[in-house]
Structure formats: structure tokens, C-alpha cells
C-alpha positions in Angstrom: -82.8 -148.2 -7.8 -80.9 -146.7 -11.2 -78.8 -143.3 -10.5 -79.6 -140.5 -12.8 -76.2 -139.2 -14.6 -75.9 -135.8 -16.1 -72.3 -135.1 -17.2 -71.8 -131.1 -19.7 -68.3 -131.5 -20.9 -66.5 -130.0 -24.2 -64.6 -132.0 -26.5 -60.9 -130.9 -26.5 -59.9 -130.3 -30.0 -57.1 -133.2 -29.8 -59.6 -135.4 -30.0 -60.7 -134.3 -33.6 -61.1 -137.3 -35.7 -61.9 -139.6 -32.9 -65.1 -141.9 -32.5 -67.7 -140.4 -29.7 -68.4 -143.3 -27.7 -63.7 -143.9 -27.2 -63.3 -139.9 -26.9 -65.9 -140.0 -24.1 -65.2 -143.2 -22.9 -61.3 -141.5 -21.9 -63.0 -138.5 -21.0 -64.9 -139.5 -18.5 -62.7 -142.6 -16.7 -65.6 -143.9 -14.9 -67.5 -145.2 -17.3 -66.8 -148.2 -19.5 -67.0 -147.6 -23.6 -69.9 -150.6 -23.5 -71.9 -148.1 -21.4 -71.6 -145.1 -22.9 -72.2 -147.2 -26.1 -75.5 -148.0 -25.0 -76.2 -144.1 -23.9 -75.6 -142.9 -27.3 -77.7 -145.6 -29.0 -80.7 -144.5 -26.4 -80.6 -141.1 -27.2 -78.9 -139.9 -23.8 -75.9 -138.3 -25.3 -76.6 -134.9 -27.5 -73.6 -133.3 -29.2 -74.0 -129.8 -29.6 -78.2 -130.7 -29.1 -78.1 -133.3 -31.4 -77.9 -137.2 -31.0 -75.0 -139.1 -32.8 -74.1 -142.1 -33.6 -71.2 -143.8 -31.5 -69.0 -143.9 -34.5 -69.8 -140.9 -35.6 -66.5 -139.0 -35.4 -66.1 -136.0 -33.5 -64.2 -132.6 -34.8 -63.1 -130.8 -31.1 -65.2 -128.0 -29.5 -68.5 -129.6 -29.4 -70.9 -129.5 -25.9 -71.7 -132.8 -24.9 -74.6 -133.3 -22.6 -75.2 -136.5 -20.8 -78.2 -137.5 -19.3 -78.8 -141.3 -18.9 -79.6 -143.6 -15.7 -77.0 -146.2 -14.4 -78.0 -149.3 -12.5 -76.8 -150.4 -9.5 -73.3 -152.3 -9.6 -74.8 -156.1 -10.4 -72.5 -158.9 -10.6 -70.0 -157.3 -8.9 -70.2 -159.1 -5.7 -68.5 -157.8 -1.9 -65.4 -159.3 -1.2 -63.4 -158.9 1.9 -59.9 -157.3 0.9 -57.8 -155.5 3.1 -57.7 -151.8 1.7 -54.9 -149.1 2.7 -57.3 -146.0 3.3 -54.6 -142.9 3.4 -57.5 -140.4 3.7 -61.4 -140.7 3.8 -64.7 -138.6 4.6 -68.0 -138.4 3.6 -67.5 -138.1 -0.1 -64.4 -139.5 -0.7 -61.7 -142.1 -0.2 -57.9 -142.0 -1.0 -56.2 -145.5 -1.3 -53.0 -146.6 -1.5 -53.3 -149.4 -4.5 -50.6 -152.7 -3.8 -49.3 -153.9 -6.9 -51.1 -157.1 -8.4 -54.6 -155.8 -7.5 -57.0 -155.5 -10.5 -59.2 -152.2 -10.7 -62.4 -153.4 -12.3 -63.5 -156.7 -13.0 -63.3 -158.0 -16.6 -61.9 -160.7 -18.4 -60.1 -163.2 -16.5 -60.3 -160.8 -13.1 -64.2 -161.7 -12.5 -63.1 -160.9 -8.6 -60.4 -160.0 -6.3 -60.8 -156.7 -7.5 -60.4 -153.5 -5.8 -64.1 -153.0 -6.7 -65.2 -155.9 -4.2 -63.2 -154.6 -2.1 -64.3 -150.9 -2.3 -68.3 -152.8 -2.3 -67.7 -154.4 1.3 -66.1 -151.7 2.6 -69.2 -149.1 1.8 -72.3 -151.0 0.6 -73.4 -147.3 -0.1 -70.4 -147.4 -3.0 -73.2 -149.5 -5.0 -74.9 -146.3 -6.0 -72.1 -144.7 -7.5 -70.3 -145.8 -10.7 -68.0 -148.5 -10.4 -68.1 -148.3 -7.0 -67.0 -144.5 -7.1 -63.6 -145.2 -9.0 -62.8 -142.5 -11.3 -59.4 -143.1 -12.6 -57.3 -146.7 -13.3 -54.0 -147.7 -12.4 -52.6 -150.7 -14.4 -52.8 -154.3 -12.2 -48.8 -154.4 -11.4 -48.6 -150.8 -10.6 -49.0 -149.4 -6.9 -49.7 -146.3 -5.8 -52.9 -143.9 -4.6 -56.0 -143.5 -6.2 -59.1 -141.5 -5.8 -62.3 -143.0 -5.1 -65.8 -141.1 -5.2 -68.3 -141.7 -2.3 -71.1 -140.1 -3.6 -72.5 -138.9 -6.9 -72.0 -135.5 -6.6 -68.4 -136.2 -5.1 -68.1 -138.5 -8.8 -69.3 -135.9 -11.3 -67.1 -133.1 -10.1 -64.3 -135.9 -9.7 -64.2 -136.5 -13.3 -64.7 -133.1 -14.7 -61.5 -132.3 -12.9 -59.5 -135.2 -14.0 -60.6 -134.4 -17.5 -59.8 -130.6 -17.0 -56.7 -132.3 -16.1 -57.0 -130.4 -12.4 -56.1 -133.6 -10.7 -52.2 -133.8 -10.1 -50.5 -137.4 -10.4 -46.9 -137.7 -9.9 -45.3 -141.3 -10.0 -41.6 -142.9 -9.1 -40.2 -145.2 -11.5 -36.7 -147.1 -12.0 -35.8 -147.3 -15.4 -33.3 -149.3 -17.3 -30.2 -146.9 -18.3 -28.5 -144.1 -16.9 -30.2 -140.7 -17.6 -27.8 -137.7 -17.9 -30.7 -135.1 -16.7 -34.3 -134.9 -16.2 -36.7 -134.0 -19.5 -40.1 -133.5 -21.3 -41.0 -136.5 -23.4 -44.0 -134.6 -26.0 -45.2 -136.9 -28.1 -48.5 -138.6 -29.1 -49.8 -141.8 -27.8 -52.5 -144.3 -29.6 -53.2 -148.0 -30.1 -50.4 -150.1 -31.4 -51.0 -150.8 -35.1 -50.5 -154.4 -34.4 -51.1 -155.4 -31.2 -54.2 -154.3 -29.8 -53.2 -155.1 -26.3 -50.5 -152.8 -26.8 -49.9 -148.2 -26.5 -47.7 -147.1 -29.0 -46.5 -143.1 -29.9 -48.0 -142.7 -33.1 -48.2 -139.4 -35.1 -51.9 -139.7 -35.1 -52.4 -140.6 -31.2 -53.8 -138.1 -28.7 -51.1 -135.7 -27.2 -49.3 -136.9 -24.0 -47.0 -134.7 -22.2 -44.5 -136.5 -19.8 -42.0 -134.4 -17.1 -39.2 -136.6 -15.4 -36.3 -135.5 -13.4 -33.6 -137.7 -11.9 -33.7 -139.1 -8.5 -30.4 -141.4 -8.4 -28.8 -142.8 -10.7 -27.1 -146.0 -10.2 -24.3 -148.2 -12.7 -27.1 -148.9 -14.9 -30.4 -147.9 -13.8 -32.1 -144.5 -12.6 -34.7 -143.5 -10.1 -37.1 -141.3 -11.9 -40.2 -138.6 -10.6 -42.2 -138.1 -13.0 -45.6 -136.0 -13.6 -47.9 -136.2 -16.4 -49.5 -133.5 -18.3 -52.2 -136.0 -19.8 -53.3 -139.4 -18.5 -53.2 -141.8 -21.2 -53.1 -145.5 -21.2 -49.7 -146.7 -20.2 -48.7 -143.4 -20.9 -45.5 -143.4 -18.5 -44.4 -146.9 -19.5 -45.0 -146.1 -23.4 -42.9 -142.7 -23.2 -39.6 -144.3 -21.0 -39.4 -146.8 -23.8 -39.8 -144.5 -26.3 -37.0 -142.8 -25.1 -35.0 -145.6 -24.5 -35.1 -145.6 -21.0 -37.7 -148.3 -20.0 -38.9 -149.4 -17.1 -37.7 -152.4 -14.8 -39.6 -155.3 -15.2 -41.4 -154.0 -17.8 -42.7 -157.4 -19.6 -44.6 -155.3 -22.2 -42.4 -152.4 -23.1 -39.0 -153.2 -21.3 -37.5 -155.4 -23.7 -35.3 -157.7 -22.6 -32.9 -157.3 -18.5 -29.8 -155.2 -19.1 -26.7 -155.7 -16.6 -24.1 -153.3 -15.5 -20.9 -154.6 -16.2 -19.6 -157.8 -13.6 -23.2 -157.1 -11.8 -23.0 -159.2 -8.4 -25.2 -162.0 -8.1 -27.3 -160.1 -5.8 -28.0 -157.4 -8.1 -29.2 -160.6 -10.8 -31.3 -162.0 -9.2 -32.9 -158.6 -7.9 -33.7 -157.7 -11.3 -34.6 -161.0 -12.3 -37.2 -161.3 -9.9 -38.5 -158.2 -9.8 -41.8 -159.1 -12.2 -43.7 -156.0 -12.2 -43.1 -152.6 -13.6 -41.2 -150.6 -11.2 -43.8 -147.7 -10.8 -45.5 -146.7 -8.3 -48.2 -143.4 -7.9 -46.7 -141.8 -4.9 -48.7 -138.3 -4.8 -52.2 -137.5 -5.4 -53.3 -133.8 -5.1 -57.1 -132.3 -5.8 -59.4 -129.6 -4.7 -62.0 -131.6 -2.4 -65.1 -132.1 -4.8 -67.8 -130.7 -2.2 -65.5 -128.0 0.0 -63.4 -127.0 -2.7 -60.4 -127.5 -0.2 -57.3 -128.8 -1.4 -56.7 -132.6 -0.7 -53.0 -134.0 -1.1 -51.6 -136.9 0.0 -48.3 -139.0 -0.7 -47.7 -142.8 -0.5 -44.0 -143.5 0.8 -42.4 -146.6 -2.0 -43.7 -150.3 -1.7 -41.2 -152.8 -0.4 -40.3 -154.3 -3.2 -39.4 -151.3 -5.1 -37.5 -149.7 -2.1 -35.7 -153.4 -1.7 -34.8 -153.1 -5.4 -33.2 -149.3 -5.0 -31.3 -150.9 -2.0 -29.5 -153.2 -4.2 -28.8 -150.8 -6.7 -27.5 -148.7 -4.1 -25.3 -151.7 -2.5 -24.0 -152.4 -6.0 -22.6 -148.8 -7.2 -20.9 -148.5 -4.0 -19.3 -151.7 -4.4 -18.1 -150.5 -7.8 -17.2 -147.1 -6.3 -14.5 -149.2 -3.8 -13.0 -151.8 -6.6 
């Protein structure tokens, strides 16, 4: 049976000059741009009581009221895949994400995804949007993410991730030795070329990324980091932008940098190590039904803990020659 869906949000003024249908699209994470295209072109979206066109552009400030149906989650079949639950109730679940598993299904990823999964798990999940998911991490990054179990528990789940109330802080290993921890302030949009590709770009949307230093090693540094704004690839974009990117970055990284007379051990770490170093290690919310604050923390993968072993093995070994 179809869902109603009634969303009130305000457009932040960053998004002034920005088409409807991507601004609310980013707004509200659980909804693809194809459906809220087709909400706008029914008449279910009014801006400021009036209905737009989903290229109409928007200028910041304007009340946005949704309501639209959604139908239940077709050709998006159960699949049995193990899932790491750190925390679960009634209305929501917490998982701890493992690197290589794709979010939604799409192009090329028609299943395996951690919406099958999230579909066997809780048949129920079939009545909320994509499965309850609210937020995305990219394929090769691990971590926690918050999942909705109900439609209530979804609707206040995404006004607080787009009132940004939703704390994310990640760990990351970047290429390069930092000299301190820093604020990296600067805009993020599509890359002018590649489409596949974030770039900062003087007319993206703002993005706000806080890192402090961990360890640093002969030629790499363990990073915390905790973003002010959630754009797409936003902590990958900003590390390169700064020079610092991340290991095994294949998009942004550029190409595998050595510390001098690096040990064989330490090559073939970092040659192996296929995925972007970054993982989402601490999730904290207020509870979308109790109002009760929810946190939770996801100790480092193996792979990323093996590759800060080796890093570790190697500056000592410089330390003693």
C-alpha cells in the first residue's frame, strides 16, 4: 500500500541559485532526485504555496511543503547479508557499514546492497523509504550509519540531518605529514569535467571540514575529522584539496607516495590497500521518538588498523637506524 510523505523544510540561503528538485534531493538524503522529480511535476511540492517547476531555481528562505505518496520498495528484492547491528529498537537501527558494500542499488549494483540486506532483516523496512536509509556512505568507505524503522522515526531523521543535528566524525590516513590539526572552509560542487567527480569550486555549496592529528608517521598521518556539512565526498575532496589526500584514494589520491628507503613491508601495505582509508567511527543523534540522545562508536576495520600497524613498525624502524 503507498506511504503518505509530508516533509516542511526551509531552503538554506546557500543553496540560492540551485535547481529545486538537486537542492531538495541533498536536503532530504532519502529520497532519490528521480523521485522528487516526479513530486514536483505532480504538483506535490509547493514553494512558499506555490508549485514550481524542478528547474526552476531557488533563491534561499523559501517553505517547502511536501506532500506526495511513495510506493512500496519494488524491485528491490530481500537478500540474506550479514549486517553489524551496534544499536537497534523499535524505530531505529545503527549499523556498522564494511567497506565494499553498496548503499542503494543502481547502476551496475542491482543487489548485494545494504538495502536487501536491511529488506530481509525487517520486511516491515518496505514501508519506509529506501528501506529507512537516510544518509549514504560511499561503497569503499566503512563506518556507522543510521537507519529509520518507521516513518515517523524517517521524517524527524532527516530534518535533523539537514538541520545538520546529526553528528558524524570519521578517521582517515592521509598521504603526508601534517604539522597540526585545521579547518578546511571551502565550497564543494560538481567537477566541471568529470561528472563522476566533487570538486571545490567558488560557486559549490559551503562545506566546513575540522581535522586534528592522531599520529603521524614518516610519511603518512592518522586524521579525526568532523564535518560541519555533508557533502558528496566531502572529506575525500577537502584532504586533496589540501594536499593531504587520502590512502588509496583512486579518485582523488593521485598517485602512492613513499617515505624515503620504505621497507618492502610498508610497499606492499600501501600498494594493496585499494580503498580509501576512511572509516565513520562515531554517530551521535537525539533519538527521533524519545528525544534521548543516541551515540555510538565503531572501533577501526582490520584493514585500516593493519595498515596503521605498518606505519607504526616502519617509523620505529627509522627511529633505530
Amino acid at each position: 500500500m503507498p506511504q503518505a510523505v509530508h516533509h516542511q523544510l526551509t531552503v538554506p540561503f546557500d543553496h540560492a541559485g540551485q535547481r529545486l528538485d538537486q537542492v531538495l534531493a541533498e536536503l532530504l538524503e532519502g529520497y532519490s532526485r528521480t523521485r522528487i522529480k516526479e513530486w514536483i511535476d505532480a504538483g506535490q511540492v509547493l514553494v512558499n504555496g506555490a508549485q514550481l517547476r524542478p528547474k526552476d531555481k531557488v533563491l534561499g528562505g523559501e517553505h517547502v511543503e511536501i506532500r506526495a505518496t511513495l510506493p512500496d520498495a519494488v524491485n528491490v528484492e530481500p537478500e540474506q547479508i550479514a549486517l553489524n547491528i551496534v544499536y537497534q529498537d523499535p524505530h531505529v537501527l545503527v549499523i556498522n557499514k564494511p567497506a565494499g558494500l553498496v548503499v542503494h542499488p543502481g547502476a551496475g549494483n542491482a543487489a548485494g546492497t545494504l538495502q536487501n540486506a536491511l529488506l530481509h532483516f525487517d520486511a516491515n523496512l518496505a514501508q519506509v523509504p529506501r528501506a529507512g536509509i537516510v544518509h549514504r556512505l560511499d561503497k569503499d568507505t566503512s563506518g556507522l550509519m543510521v537507519v529509520a524503522r518507521t516513518i515517523e522515526a524517517h521524517t524527524a531523521l532527516v530534518r535533523a540531518i539537514e538541520a545538520r543535528e546529526v553528528e558524524r566524525e570519521y578517521e582517515a590516513v592521509c598521504v603526508g605529514v601534517m604539522t597540526g590539526g585545521g579547518m578546511v572552509d571551502a565550497p564543494i560542487g560538481r567537477h566541471p569535467v568529470d561528472r563522476l567527480k566533487m570538486a571545490v569550486r567558488e560557486d559549490g555549496r559551503d562545506a566546513v571540514t575540522h581535522y586534528r592529528v592522531v599520529q603521524r608517521f614518516r610519511g603518512h598521518t592518522h586524521v579525526r575529522l568532523k564535518l560541519e556539512s555533508g557533502r558528496t565526498h566531502q572529506i575525500r575532496v577537502h584532504m586533496m584539496h589540501i594536499h593531504y589526500p587520502l590512502v588509496g584514494d583512486r579518485v582523488y589520491g593521485g598517485r602512492m607516495l613513499l617515505p624515503k628507503g620504505a621497507a618492502p613491508e610498508l610497499i606492499e601495505a600501501l600498494r594493496g590497500f585499494k580503498r580509501q582509508a576512511l572509516h565513520a567511527a562515531r554517530l551521535a543523534f537525539e533519538h527521533p521518538i524519545t528525544g534521548k540522545p543516541v551515540e555510538n562508536e565503531a572501533a577501526l576495520p582490520a584493514d585500516m588498523q593493519e595498515l596503521l600497524a605498518v606505519l607504526a613498525r616502519d617509523a620505529a624502524s627509522a627511529r633505530k637506524s
